[in-house]
TORPA-4810 file (N, C-alpha, C, O; in nm, 3 decimals):
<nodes>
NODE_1_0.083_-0.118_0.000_0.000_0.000_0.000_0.088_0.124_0.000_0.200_0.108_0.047_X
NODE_2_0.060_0.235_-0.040_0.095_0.360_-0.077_-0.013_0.427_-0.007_-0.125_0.378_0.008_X
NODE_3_0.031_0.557_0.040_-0.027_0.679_0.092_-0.062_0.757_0.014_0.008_0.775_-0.086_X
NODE_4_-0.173_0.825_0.032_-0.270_0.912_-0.056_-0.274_0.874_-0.195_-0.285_0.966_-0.275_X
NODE_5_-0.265_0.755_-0.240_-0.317_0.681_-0.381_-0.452_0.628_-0.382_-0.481_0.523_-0.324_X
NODE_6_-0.557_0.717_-0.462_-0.688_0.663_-0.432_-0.710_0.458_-0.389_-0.629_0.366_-0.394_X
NODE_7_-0.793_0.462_-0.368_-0.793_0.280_-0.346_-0.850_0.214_-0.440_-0.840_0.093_-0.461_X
NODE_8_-0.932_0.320_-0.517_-0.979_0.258_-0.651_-0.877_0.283_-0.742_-0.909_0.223_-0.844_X
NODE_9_-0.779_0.335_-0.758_-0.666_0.307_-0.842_-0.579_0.160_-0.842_-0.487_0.126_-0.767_X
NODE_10_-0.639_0.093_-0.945_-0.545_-0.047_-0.900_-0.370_-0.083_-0.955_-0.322_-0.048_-1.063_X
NODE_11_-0.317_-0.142_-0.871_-0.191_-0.126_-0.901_-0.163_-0.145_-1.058_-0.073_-0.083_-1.113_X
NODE_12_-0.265_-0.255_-1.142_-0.256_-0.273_-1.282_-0.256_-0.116_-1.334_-0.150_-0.068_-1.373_X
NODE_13_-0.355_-0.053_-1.333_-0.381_0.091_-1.399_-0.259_0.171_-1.361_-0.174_0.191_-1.448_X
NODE_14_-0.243_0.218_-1.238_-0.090_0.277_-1.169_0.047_0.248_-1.286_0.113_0.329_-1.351_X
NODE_15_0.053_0.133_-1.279_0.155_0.058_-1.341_0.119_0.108_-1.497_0.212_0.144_-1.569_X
NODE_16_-0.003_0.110_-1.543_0.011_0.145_-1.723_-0.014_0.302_-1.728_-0.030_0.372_-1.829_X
NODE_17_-0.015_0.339_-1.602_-0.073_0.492_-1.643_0.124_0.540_-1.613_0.168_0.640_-1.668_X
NODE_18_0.207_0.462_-1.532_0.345_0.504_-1.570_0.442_0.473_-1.668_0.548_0.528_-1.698_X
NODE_19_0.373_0.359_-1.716_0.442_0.294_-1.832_0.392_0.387_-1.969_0.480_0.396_-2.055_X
NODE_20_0.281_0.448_-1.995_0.256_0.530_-2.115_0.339_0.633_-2.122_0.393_0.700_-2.034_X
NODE_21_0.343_0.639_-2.262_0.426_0.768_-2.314_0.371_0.893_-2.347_0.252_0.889_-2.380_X
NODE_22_0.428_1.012_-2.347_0.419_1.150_-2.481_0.324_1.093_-2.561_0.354_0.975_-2.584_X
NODE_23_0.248_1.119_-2.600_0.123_1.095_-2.686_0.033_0.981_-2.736_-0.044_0.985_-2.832_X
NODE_24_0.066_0.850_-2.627_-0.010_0.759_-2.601_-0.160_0.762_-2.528_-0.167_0.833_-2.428_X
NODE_25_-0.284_0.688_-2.571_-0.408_0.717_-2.547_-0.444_0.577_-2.443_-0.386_0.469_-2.440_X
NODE_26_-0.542_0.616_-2.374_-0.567_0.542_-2.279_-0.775_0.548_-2.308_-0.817_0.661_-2.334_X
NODE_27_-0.866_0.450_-2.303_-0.956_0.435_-2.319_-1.039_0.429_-2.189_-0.978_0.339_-2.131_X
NODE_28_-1.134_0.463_-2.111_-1.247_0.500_-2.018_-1.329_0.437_-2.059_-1.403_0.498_-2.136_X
NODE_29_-1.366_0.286_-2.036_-1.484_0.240_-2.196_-1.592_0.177_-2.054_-1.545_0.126_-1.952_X
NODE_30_-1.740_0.197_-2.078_-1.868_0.109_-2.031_-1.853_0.012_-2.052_-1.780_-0.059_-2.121_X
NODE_31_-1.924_0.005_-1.991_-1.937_-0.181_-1.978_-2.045_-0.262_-2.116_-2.108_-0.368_-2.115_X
NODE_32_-2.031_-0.172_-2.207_-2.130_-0.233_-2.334_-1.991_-0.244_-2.460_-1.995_-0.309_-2.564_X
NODE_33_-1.866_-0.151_-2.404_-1.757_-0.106_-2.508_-1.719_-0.241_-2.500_-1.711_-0.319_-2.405_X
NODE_34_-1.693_-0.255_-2.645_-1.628_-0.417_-2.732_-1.460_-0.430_-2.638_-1.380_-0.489_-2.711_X
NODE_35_-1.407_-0.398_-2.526_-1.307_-0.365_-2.531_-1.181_-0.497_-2.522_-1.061_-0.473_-2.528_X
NODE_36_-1.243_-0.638_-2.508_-1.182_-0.760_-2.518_-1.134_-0.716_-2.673_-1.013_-0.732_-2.684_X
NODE_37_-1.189_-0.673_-2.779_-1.194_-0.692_-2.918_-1.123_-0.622_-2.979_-1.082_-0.644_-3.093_X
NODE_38_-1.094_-0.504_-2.895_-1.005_-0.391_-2.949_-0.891_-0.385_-2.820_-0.834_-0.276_-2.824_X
NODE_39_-0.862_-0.437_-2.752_-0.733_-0.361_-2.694_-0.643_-0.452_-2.693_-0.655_-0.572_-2.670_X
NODE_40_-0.534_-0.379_-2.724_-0.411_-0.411_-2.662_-0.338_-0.450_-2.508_-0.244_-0.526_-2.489_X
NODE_41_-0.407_-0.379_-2.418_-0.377_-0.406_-2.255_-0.563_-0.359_-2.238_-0.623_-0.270_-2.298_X
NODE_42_-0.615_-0.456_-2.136_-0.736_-0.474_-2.098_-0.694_-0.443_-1.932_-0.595_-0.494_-1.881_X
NODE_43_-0.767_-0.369_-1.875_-0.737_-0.371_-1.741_-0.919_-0.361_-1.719_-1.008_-0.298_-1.777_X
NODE_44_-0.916_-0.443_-1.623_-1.104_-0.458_-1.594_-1.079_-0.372_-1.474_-0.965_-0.381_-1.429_X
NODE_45_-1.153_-0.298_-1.420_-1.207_-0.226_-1.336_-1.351_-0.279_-1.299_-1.420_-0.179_-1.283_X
NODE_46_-1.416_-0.376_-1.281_-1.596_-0.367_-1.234_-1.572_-0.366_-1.117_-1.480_-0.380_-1.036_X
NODE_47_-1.748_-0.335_-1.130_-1.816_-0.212_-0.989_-1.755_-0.127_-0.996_-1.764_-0.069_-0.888_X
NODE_48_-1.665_-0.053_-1.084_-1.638_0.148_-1.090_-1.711_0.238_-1.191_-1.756_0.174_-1.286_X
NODE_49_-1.724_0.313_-1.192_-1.736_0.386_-1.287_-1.687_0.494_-1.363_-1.604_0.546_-1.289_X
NODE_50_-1.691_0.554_-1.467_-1.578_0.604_-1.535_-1.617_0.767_-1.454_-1.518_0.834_-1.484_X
NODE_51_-1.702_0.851_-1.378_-1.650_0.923_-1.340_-1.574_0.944_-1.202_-1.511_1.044_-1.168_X
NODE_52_-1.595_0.835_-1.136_-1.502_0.812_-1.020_-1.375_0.755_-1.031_-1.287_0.753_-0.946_X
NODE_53_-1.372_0.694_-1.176_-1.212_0.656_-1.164_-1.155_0.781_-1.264_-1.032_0.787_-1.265_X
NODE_54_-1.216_0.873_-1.338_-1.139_0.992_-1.408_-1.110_1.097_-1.262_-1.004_1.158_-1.248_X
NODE_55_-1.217_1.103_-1.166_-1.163_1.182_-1.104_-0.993_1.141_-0.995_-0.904_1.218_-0.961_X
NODE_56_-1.006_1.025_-0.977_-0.915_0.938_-0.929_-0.766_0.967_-0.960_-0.691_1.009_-0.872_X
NODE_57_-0.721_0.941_-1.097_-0.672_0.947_-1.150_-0.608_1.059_-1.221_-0.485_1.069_-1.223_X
NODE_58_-0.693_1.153_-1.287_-0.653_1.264_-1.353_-0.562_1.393_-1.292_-0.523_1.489_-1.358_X
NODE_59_-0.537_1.363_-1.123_-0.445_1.476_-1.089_-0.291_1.413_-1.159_-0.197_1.472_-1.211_X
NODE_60_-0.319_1.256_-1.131_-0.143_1.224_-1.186_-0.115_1.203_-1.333_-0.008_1.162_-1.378_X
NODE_61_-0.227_1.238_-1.408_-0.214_1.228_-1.533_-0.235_1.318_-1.649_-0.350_1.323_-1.692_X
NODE_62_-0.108_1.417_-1.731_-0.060_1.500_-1.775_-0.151_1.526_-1.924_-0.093_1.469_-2.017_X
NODE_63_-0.254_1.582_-1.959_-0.332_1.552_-2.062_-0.211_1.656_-2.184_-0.124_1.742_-2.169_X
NODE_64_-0.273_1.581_-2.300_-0.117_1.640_-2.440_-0.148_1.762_-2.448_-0.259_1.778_-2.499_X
NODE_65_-0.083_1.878_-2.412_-0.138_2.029_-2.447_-0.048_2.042_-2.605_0.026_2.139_-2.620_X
NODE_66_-0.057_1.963_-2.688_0.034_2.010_-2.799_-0.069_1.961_-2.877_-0.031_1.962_-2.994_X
NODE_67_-0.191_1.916_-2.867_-0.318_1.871_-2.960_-0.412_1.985_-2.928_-0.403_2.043_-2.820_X
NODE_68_-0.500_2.019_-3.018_-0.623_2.093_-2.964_-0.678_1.998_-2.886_-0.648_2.031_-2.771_X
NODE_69_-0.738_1.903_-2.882_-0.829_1.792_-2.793_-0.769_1.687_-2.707_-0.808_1.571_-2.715_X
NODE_70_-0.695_1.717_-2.644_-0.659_1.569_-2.621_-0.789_1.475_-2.503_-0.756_1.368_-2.454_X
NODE_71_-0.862_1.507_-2.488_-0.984_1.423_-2.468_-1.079_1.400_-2.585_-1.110_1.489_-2.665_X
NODE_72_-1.125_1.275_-2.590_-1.198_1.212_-2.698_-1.344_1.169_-2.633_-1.370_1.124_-2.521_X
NODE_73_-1.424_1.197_-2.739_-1.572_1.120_-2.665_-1.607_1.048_-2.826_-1.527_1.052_-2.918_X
NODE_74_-1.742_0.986_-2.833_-1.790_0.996_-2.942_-1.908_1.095_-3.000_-1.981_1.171_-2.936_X
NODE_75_-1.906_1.075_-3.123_-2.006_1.178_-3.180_-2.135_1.179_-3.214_-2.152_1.155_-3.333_X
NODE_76_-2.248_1.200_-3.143_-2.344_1.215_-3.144_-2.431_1.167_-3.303_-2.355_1.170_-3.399_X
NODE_77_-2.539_1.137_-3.327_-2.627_1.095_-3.412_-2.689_1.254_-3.455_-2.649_1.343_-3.380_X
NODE_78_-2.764_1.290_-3.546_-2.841_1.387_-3.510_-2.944_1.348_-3.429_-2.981_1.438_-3.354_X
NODE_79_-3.004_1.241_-3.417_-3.147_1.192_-3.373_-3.083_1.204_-3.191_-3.165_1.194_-3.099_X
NODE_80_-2.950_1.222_-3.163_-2.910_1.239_-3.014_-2.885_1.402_-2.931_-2.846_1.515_-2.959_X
NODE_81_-2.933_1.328_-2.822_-2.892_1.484_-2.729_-2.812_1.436_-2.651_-2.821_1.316_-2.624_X
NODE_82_-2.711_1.517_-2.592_-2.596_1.560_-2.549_-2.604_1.463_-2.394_-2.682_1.495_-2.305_X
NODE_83_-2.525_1.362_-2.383_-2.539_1.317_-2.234_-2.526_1.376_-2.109_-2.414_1.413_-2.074_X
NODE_84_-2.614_1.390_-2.043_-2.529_1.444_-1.904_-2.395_1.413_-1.862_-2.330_1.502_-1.806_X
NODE_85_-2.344_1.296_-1.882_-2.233_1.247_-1.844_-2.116_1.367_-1.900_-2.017_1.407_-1.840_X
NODE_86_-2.153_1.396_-1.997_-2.035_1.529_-2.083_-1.976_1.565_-1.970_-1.869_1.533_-1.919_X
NODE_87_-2.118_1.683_-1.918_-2.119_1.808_-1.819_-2.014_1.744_-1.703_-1.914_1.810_-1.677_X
NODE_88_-2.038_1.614_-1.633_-1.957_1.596_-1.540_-1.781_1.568_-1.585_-1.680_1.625_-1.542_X
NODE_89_-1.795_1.464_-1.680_-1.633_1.508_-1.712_-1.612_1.616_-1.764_-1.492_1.638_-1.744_X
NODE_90_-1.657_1.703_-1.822_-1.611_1.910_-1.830_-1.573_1.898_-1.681_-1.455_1.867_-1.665_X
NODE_91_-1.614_1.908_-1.617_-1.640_1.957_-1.474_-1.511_1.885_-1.394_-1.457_1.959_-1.312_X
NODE_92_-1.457_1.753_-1.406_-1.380_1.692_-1.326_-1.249_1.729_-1.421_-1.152_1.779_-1.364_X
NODE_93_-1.244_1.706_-1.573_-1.127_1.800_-1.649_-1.065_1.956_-1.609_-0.946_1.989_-1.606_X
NODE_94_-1.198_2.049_-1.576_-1.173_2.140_-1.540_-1.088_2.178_-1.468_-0.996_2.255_-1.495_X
NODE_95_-1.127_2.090_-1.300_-1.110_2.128_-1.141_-1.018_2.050_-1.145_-0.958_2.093_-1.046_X
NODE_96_-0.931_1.933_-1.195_-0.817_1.860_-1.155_-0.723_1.878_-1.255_-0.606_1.892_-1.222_X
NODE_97_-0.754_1.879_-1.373_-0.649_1.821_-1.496_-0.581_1.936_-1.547_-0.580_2.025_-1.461_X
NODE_98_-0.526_1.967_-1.648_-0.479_2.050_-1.700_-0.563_2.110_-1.779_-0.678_2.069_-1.777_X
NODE_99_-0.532_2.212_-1.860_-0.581_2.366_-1.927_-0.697_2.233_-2.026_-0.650_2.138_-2.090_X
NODE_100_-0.816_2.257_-2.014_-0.887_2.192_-2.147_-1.003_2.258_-2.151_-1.053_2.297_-2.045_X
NODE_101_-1.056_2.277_-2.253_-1.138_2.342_-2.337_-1.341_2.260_-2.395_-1.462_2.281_-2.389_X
NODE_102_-1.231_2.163_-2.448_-1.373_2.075_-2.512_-1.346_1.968_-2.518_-1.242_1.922_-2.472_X
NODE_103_-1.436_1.902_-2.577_-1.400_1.737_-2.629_-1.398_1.782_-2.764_-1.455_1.880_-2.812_X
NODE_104_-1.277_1.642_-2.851_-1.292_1.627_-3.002_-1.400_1.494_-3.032_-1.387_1.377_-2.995_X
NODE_105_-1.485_1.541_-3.093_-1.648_1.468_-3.147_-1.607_1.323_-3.234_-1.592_1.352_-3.353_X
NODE_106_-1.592_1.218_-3.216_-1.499_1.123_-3.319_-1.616_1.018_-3.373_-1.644_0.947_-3.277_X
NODE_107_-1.674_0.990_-3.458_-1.748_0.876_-3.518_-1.688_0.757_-3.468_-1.577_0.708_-3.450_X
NODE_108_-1.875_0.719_-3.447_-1.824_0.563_-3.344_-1.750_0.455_-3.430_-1.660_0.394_-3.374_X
NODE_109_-1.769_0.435_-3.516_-1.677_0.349_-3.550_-1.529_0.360_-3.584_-1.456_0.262_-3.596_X
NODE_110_-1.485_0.504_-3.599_-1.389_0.570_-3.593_-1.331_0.611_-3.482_-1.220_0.661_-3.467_X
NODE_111_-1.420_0.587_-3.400_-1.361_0.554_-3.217_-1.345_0.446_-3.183_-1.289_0.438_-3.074_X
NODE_112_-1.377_0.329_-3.242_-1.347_0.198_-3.264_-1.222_0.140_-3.297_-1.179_0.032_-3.257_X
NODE_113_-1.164_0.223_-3.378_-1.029_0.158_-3.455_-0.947_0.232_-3.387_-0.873_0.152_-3.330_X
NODE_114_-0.916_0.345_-3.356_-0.858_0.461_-3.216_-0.825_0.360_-3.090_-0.719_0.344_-3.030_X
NODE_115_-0.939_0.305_-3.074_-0.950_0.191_-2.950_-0.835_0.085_-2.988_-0.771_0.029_-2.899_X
NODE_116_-0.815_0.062_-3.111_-0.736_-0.046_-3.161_-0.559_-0.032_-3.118_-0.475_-0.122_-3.115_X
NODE_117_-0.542_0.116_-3.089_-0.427_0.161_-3.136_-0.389_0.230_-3.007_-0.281_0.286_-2.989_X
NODE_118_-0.497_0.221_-2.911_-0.457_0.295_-2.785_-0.396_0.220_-2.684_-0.433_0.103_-2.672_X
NODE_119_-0.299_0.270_-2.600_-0.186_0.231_-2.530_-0.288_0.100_-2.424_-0.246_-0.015_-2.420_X
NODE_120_-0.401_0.134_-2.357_-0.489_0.085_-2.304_-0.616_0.073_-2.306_-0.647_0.139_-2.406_X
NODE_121_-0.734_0.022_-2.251_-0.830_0.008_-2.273_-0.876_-0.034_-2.112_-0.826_-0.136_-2.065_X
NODE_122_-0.957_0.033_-2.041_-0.992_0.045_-1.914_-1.152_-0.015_-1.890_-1.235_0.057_-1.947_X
NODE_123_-1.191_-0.090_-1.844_-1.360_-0.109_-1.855_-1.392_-0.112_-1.735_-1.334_-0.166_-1.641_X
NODE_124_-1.488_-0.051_-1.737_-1.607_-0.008_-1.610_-1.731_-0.077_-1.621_-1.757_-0.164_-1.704_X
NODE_125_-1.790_-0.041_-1.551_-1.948_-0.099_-1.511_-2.055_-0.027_-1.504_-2.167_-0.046_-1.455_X
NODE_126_-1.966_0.124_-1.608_-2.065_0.220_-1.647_-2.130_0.178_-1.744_-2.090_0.101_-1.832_X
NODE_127_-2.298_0.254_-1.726_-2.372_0.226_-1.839_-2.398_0.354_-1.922_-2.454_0.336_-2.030_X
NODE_128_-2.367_0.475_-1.890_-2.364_0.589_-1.889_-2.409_0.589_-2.066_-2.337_0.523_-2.141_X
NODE_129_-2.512_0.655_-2.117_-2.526_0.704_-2.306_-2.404_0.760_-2.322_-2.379_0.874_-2.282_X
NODE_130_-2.290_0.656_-2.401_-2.222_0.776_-2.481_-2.073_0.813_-2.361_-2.002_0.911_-2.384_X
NODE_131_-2.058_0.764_-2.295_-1.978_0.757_-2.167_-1.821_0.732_-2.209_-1.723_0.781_-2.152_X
NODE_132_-1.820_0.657_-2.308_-1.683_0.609_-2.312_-1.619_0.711_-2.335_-1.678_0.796_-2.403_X
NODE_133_-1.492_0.738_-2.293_-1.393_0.851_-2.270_-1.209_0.801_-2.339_-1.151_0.699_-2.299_X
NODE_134_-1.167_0.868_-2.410_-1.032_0.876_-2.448_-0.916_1.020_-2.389_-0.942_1.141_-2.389_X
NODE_135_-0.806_0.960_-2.349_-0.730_1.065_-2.271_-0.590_1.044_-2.409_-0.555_0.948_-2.478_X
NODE_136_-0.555_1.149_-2.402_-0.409_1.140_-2.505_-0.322_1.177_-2.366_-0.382_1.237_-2.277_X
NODE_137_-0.172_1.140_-2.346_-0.135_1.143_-2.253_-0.044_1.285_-2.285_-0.035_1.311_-2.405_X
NODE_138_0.029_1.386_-2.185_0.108_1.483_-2.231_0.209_1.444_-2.148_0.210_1.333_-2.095_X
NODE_139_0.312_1.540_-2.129_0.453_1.567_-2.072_0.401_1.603_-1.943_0.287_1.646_-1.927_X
NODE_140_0.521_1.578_-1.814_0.554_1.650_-1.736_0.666_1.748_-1.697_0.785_1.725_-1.675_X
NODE_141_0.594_1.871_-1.696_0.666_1.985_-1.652_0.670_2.032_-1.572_0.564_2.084_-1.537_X
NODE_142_0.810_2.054_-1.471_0.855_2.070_-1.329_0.961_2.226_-1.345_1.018_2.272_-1.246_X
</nodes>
């Protein structure tokens, strides 16, 4: 055990959130996301959910300020309205993470193959519309 490391941070995640690099992506996926099918490193998380483990996490983790977006969601249908879930990660990006602005809007199946190529793939036991979340990783500056 470690001091002041949330307890829902599991040593697997710890361990890949230090092992990623400068502009490696990490996936936030529900529990409906294909993520056996697309990832490269699977770390299961159930019983969490993706806004208690973003808030968890995101003070030790450096988002890419050299992209306009480096948070990813997917992109809405027209026939869709905007999840609540957004508003709360705005809100936990805001108050912990570094300088961010918006999300970049990515077509689901084009968030699919992204998934293919990202450093990790995280699954929750969220059911959240539209929930799944992508982080691009940045530098640390001291």
């Amino acid at each position: 055990m470690l001091k002041n490391i949330p307890k829902i941070l599991s040593p697997d995640l710890m361990k890949t959130l230090m092992e990623m690099g400068h502009g490696d992506e990490i996936i936030l996926a529900d529990g409906n996301f294909p993520a056996a099918t697309h990832a490269k490193r699977l770390i299961r998380n159930d019983g969490l959910f993706i806004p208690e483990l973003l808030e968890a996490f995101i003070p030790y983790f450096p988002l890419d300020q050299s992209v306009e977006h480096p948070v990813v969601v997917m992109r809405l249908t027209p026939s869709e309205k905007a999840p609540e879930i957004w508003e709360t990660y705005r809100r936990i990006l805001k108050e912990h993470g570094d300088p961010f602005v918006d999300f970049e809007y990515v077509e689901r199946y084009s968030f699919y193959e992204r998934a293919k190529h990202a450093f990790a793939i995280v699954i929750t036991s969220d059911q959240s519309f539209k929930g799944n979340l992508l982080l691009k990783k940045g530098v640390v500056r001291e």
